[in-house]
C-alpha positions as CSV (number, residue, x, y, z in Angstrom):
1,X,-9.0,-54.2,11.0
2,X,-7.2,-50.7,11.1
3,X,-3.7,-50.3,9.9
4,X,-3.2,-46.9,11.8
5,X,-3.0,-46.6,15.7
6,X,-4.7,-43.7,17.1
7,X,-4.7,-41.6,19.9
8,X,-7.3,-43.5,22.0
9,X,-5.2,-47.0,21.3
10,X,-1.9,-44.7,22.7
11,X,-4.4,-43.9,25.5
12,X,-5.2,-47.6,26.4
13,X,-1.9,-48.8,26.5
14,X,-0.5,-45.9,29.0
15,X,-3.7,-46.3,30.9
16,X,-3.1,-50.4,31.0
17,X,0.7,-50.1,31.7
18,X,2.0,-50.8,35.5
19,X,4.2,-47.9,35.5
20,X,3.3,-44.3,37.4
21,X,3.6,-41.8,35.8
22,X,2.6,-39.3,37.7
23,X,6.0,-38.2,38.8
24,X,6.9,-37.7,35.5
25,X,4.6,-34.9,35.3
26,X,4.7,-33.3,39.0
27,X,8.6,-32.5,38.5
28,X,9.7,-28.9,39.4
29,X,10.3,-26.8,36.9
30,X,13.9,-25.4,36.5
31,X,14.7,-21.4,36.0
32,X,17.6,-20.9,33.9
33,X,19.9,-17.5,34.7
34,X,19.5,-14.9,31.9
35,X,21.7,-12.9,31.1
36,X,20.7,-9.1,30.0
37,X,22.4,-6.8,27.6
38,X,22.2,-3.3,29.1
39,X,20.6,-1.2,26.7
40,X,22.1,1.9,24.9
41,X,21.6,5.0,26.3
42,X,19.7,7.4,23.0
43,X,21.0,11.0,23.1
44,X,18.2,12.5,24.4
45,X,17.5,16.9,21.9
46,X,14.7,18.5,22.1
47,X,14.1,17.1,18.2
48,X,14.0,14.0,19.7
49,X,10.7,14.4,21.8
50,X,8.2,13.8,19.7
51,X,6.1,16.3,20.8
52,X,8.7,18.8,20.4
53,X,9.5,17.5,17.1
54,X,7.6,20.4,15.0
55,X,8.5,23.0,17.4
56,X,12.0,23.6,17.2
57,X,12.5,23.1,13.5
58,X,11.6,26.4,11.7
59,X,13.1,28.6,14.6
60,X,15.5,30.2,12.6
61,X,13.0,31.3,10.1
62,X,11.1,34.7,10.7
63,X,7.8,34.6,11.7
64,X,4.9,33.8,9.3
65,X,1.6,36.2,8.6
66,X,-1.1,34.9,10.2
67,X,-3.4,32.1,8.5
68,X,-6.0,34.2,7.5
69,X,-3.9,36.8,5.3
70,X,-3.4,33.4,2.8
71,X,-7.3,32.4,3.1
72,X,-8.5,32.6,-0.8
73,X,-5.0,33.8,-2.0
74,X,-6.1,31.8,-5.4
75,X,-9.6,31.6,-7.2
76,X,-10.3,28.3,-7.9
77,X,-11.6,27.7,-11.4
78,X,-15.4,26.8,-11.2
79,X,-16.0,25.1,-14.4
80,X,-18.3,21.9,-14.4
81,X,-17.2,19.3,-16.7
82,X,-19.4,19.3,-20.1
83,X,-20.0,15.6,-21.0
84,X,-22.2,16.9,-24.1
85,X,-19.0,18.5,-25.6
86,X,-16.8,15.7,-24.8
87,X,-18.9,13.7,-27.2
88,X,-19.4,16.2,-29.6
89,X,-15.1,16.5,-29.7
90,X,-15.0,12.4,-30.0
91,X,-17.6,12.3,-32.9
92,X,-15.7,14.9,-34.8
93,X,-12.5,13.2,-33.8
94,X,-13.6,10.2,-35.3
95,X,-15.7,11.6,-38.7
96,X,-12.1,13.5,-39.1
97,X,-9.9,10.2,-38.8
98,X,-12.2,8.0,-41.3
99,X,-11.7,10.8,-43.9
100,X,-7.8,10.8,-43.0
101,X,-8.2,6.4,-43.5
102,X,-9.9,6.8,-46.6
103,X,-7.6,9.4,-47.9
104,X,-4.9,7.2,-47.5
105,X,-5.8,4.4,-49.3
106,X,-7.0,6.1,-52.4
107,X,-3.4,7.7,-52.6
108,X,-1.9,4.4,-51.7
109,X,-4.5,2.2,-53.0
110,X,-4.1,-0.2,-50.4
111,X,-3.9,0.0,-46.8
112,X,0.0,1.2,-45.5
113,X,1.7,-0.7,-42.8
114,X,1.3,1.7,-40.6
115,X,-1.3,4.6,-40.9
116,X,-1.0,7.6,-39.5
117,X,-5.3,8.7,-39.0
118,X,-5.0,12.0,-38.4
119,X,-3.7,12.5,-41.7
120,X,-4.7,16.0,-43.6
């Protein structure tokens, strides 16, 4: 036996039942009034367009050069990055801060709280 109705047993019963309820469906809907704000009237510049947006902004200013006077105004610096030397610098970087370590504890013999590597 179930414990739970279902839909289908909700089904049966409305189906089995004497009443009609087809009116209950078939009434006329009912339009309600509603009633509109008017809307605020925007002050309307020529700022405000959005096409003219860009226009109007830089009209006090004097006129610019053409484009092509600022074409390669600055040389770029063409340098490829060197991965070779970047190792080379971190190899030395760290041959350079075991030295410093092992400096350290021979003057200190022991290791310091805190140890500064690059110690000369």
């Amino acid at each position: 036996m179930r414990s739970r109705s279902t839909l289908l047993d909700v089904m049966n019963l409305i189906k089995l039942t004497k009443i009609d309820y087809s009116n209950v469906y078939n009434r006329p809907t009912v339009k309600y009034e509603v009633e509109e704000e008017p809307k605020p009237i925007q002050f309307k510049s020529s700022i405000s367009c959005s096409a003219e947006k860009f226009i109007h902004i830089y009209d006090f200013m004097p006129d610019f050069p053409p484009v092509h006077t600022f074409k390669k105004s600055f040389l770029k610096e063409n340098r490829s990055e060197d991965k070779s030397e970047k190792v080379k610098q971190r190899i030395e970087q760290s041959l350079k801060t075991e030295s410093s370590l092992l400096k350290i504890i021979a003057c200190s013999k022991g290791l310091p709280k805190r140890i500064n590597f690059l110690f000369d």
